[in-house]
C-alpha positions in Angstrom: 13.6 11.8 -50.0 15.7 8.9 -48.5 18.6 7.1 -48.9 19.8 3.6 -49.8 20.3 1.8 -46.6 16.4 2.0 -45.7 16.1 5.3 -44.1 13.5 8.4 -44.8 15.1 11.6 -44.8 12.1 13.7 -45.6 8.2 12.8 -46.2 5.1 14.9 -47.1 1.5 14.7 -44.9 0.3 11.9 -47.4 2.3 9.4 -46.0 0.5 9.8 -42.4 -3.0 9.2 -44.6 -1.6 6.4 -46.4 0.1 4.1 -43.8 -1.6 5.9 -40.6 1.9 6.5 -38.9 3.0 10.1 -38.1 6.2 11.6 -39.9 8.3 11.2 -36.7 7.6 7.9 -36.4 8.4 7.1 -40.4 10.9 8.9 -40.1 12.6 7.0 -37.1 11.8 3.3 -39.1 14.0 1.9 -41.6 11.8 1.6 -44.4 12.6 -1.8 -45.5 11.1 -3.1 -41.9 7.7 -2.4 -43.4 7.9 -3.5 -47.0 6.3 -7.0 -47.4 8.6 -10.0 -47.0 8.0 -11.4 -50.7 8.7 -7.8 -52.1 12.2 -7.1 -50.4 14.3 -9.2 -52.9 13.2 -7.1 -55.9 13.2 -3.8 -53.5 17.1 -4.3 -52.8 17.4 -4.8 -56.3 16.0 -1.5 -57.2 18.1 0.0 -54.4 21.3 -1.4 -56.3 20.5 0.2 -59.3 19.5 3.5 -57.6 23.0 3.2 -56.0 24.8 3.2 -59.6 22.5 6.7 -60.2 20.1 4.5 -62.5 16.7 6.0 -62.9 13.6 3.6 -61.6 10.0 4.6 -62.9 7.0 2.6 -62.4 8.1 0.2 -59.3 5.5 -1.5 -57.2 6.1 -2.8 -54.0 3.7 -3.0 -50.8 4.1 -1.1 -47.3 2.9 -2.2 -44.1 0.3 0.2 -42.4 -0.4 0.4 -38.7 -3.2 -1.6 -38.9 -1.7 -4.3 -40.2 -2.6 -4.4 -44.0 -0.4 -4.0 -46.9 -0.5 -1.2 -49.5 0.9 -0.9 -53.1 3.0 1.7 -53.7 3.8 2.7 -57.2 7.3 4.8 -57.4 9.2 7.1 -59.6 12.8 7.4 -58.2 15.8 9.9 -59.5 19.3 9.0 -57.6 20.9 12.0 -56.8 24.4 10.8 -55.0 23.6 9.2 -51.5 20.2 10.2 -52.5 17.2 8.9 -53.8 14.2 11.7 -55.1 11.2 9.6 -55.0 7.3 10.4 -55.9 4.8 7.6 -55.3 1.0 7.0 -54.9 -0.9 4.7 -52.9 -2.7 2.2 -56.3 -3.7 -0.9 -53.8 -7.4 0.4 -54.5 -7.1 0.4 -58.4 -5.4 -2.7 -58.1 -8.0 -4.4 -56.8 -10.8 -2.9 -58.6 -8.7 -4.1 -61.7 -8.3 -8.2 -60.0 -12.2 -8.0 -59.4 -12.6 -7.1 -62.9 -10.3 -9.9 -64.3 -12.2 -12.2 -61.7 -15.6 -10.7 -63.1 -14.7 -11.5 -67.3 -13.1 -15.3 -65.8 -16.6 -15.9 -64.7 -18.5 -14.4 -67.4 -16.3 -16.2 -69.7 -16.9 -19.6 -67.9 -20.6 -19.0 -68.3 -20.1 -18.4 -71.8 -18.2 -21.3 -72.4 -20.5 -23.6 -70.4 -23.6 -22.7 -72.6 -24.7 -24.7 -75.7 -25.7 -21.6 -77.4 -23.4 -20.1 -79.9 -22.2 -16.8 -78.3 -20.4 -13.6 -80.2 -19.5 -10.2 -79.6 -19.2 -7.9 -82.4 -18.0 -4.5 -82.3 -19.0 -1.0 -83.4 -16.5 -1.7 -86.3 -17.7 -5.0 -87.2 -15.1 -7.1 -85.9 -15.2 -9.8 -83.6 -14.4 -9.5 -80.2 -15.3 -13.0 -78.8 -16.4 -16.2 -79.9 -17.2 -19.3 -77.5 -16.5 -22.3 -78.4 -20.0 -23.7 -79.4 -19.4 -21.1 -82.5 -15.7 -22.5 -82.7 -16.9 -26.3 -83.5 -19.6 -25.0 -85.2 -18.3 -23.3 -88.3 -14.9 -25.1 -87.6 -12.7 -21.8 -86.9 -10.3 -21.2 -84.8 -10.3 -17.6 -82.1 -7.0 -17.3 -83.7 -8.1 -16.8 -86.6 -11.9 -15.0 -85.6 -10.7 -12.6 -83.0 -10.4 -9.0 -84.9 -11.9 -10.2 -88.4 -13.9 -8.3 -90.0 -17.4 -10.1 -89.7 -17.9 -9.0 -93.8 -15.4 -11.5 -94.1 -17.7 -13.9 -93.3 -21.5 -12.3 -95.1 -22.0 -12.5 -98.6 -21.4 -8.9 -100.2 -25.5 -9.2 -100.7 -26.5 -9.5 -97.1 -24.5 -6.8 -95.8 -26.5 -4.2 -95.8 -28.9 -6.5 -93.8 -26.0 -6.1 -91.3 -25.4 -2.2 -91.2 -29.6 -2.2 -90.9 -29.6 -4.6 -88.1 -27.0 -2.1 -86.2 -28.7 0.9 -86.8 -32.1 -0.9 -85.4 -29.9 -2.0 -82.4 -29.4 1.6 -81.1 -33.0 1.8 -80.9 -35.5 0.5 -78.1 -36.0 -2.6 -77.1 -32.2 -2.5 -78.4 -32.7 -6.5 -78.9 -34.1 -8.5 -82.3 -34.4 -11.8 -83.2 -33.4 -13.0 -87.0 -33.4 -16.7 -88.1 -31.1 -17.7 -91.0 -29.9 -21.2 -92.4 -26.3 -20.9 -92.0 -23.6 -22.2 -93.8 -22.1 -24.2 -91.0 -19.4 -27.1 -91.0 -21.7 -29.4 -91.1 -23.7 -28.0 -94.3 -26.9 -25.5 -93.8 -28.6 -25.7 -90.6 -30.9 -23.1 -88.8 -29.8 -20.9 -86.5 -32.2 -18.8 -84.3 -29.9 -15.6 -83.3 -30.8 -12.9 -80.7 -28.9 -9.7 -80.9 -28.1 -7.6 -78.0 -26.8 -3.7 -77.9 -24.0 -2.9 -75.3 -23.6 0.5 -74.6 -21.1 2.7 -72.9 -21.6 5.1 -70.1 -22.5 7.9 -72.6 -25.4 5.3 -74.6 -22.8 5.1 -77.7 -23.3 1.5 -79.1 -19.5 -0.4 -78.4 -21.1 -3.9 -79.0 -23.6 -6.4 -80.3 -23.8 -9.4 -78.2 -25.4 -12.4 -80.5 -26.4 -15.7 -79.1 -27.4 -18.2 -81.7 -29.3 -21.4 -80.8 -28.9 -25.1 -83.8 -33.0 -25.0 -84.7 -32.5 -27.3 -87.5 -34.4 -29.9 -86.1 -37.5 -27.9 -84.9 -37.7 -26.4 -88.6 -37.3 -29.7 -90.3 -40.2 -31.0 -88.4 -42.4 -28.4 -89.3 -41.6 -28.6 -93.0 
């Protein structure tokens, strides 16, 4: 419980684990002293709307600790008069599990876009999920366009059994095959050379095929 002009009227244990000061002394401190300097603009802007009995859900800002480092704090606030009923949790640590996963997919996705290989993910559904830009240039398609088609779209009605067998064989060790084919790229048939690659979630349910297709066409033509 607190009010609008920065002061805590009344605190549970937590707040001794979160921030490491006692009640007393969180209870003495005007609140806004230890919210970060870049989040106080928007935090008296909440407190405005608290102060016309507006209900805030969902509000992040960041606390000081006693040792110095910040914390988010997400916030659920009811106005009630003078006022404000608040619950909150401590989500700095999901937060940055969340920005090392973001940082994580930028650099897996720079790798993929750095190769010369043609790289797709395919879901359990059959639709795309990515497509580099190799395959992009290659067939001429845009990811606006790929991104969440269906890849039957794509197969002849003929070969698509091929496809559910090549799924079915995926959820099987080695989990991996190889398949050549002479695509119909943009710039007429060429040979590709694909390896296929089953991702699986934590409870070994296929979610994905990763395929990586590498331009052959020369090597074959040689051998012919």
């Amino acid at each position: 419980i607190a009010d609008g002009h920065g002061n805590f009227i009344k605190l549970n244990k937590k707040w001794e684990h979160v921030l490491g000061y006692t009640i007393q002394e969180l209870e003495e401190k005007n609140y806004l002293e230890l919210i970060h300097p870049d989040d106080l603009e928007k935090t008296r802007n909440v407190l405005v709307d608290l102060e016309q009995q507006k209900e805030v859900v969902n509000f992040v800002n960041r606390y000081r600790a006693r040792n110095g480092e910040y914390h988010f704090i997400e916030w659920q606030c009811m106005p009630n008069g003078p006022l404000i009923y608040s619950s909150s949790r401590d989500i700095t640590e999901r937060l940055m599990v969340t920005q090392k996963l973001a940082y994580n997919e930028q650099l897996y996705r720079g790798l993929l876009e750095s190769q010369n290989d043609i790289i797709v993910r395919i879901d359990k559904d059959f639709c795309f999920t990515y497509v580099n830009d190799v395959f992009c240039s290659t067939y001429r398609a845009s990811r606006e366009e790929i991104i969440g088609a269906h890849i039957f779209a794509k197969i002849a009605e003929n070969n698509r059994s091929q496809v559910f067998a090549m799924f079915e064989q995926l959820t099987h060790p080695p989990h991996r095959m190889q398949v050549v084919e002479n695509s119909p790229t943009f710039n007429g048939l060429r040979w590709i050379s694909w390896a296929f690659s089953a991702i699986f979630d934590d409870n070994h349910q296929l979610i994905e095929v990763l395929a990586v297709g590498r331009d052959i066409n020369d090597i074959k033509l040689q051998e012919e």
